[in-house]
C-alpha positions in Angstrom: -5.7 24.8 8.6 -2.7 27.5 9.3 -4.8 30.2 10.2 -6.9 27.9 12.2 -3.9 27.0 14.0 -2.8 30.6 14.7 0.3 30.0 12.5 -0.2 33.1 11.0 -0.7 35.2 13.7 2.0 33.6 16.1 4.3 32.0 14.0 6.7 30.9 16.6 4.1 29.9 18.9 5.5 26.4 19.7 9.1 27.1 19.1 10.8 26.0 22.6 14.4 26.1 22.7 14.5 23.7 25.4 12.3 21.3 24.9 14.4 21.5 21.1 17.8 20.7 23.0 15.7 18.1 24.6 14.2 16.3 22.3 16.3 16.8 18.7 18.4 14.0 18.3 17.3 12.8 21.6 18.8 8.7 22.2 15.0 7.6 22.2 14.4 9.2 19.1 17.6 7.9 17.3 16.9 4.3 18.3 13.2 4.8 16.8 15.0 6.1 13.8 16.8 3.5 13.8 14.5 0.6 13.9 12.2 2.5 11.4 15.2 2.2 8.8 15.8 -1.3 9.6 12.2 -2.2 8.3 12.1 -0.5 5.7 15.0 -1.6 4.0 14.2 -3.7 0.8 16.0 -6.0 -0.7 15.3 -6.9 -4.2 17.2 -9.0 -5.1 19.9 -11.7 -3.6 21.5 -13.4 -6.5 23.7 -16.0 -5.3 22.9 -15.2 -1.5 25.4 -12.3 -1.8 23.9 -10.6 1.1 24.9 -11.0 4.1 28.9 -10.6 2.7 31.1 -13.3 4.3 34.1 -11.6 6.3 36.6 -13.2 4.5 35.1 -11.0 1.2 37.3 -8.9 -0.4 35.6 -5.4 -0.6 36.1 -3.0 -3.3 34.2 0.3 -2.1 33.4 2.8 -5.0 31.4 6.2 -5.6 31.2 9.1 -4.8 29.2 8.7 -1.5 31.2 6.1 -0.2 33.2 8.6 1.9 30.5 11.4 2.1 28.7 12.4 5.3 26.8 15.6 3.9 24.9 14.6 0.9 24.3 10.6 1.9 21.9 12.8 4.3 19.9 14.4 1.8 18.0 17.7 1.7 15.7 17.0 4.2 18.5 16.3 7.0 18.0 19.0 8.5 19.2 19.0 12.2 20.9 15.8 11.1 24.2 17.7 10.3 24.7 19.6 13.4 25.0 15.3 14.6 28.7 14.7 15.1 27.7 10.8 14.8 27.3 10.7 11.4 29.8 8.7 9.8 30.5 7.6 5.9 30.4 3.8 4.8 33.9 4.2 4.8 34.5 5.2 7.8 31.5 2.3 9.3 33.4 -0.8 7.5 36.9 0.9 8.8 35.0 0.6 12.2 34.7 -2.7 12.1 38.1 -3.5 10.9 36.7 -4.8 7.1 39.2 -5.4 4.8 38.2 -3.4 1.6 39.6 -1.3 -0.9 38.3 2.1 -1.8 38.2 4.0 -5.6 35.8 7.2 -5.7 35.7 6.8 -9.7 33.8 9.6 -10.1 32.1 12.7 -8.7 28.7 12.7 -8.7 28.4 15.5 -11.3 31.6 16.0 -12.9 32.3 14.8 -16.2 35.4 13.1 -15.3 36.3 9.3 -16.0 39.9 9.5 -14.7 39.1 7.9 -11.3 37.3 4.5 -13.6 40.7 3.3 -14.3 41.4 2.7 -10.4 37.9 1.9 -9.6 37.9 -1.0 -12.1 41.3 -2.3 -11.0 40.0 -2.3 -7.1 36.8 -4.3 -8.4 38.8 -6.5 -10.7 40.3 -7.4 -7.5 37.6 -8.2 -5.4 35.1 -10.5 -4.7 32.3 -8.3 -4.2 31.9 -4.5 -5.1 29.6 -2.1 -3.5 28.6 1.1 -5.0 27.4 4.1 -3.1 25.8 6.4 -5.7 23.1 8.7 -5.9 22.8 12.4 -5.7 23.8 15.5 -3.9 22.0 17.1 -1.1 20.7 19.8 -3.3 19.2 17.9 -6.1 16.0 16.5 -4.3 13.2 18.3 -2.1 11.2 21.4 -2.2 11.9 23.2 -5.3 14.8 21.4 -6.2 13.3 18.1 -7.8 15.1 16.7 -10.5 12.8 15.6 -13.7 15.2 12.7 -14.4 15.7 9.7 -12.0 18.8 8.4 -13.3 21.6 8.7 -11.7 23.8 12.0 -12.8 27.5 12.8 -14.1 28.5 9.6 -15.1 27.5 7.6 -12.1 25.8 5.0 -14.3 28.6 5.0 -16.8 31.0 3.6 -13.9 28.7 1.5 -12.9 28.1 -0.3 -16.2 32.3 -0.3 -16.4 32.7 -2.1 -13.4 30.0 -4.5 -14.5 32.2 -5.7 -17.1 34.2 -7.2 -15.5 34.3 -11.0 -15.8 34.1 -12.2 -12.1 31.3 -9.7 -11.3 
């Protein structure tokens, strides 16, 4: 299909730096973007109607993507760093003057527990605790696929120590 396309022969044939400035992270295609994320978020589960969290809620905010702008994106951001808009959890819930606490409690690779101490404290204070784990940018996509879908360092370590906890 490439070389019926020409891609071979022209390979920049329908590069356009204009129409680029133009239509990358254009408003229209943010607000598609947008909507497209909002229906196909999934809930699986609302135990004790959790979700939405009331306002009067105290937060405790821990992980190591809670305050992260460059891996939350992923590997296949692509144009999506050169956005200035892109802001962390933190920052959103800051925003919109949330009172919560915030505990990294680990890296996402690192081998470190000395953050769990503070990140259990913050939880053990809370009402609800939200985790923002996962994995960084260049751990998923082409050629870079991990074999192993659970979460790495010892994500799912903190996560299982700040279940523990009697009032979560």
């Amino acid at each position: 299909m490439k070389f019926k396309l020409g891609l071979f022969d022209d390979p920049y044939r329908f590069c356009d730096e204009n129409k680029e400035k133009q239509l990358i992270l254009c408003e229209e295609h943010l607000k598609s973007a947008t909507e497209a994320a909002k229906k196909s978020v999934v809930l699986l589960k609302n135990k004790d109607r959790v979700l939405p969290l009331k306002k009067t809620s105290k937060i405790a905010l821990i992980g190591p993507l809670a305050n992260d702008t460059h891996h939350i994106l992923g590997t296949w951001a692509a144009f999506g760093r050169e956005n200035k808009n892109i802001i962390s959890i933190k920052e959103e819930l800051e925003n919109k003057n949330i009172d919560f606490k915030y505990a990294k409690g680990c890296e996402v690779l690192e081998e470190n527990r000395e953050g769990f101490q503070n990140a259990i404290t913050i939880a053990e204070k809370s009402d609800v605790v939200v985790m923002v784990m996962g994995e960084t940018e260049n751990m998923s996509g082409e050629a870079a696929c991990r074999t192993n879908i659970k979460l790495p360092g010892l994500q799912q370590e903190l996560i299982a120590e700040i279940k523990k906890q009697e009032n979560l």
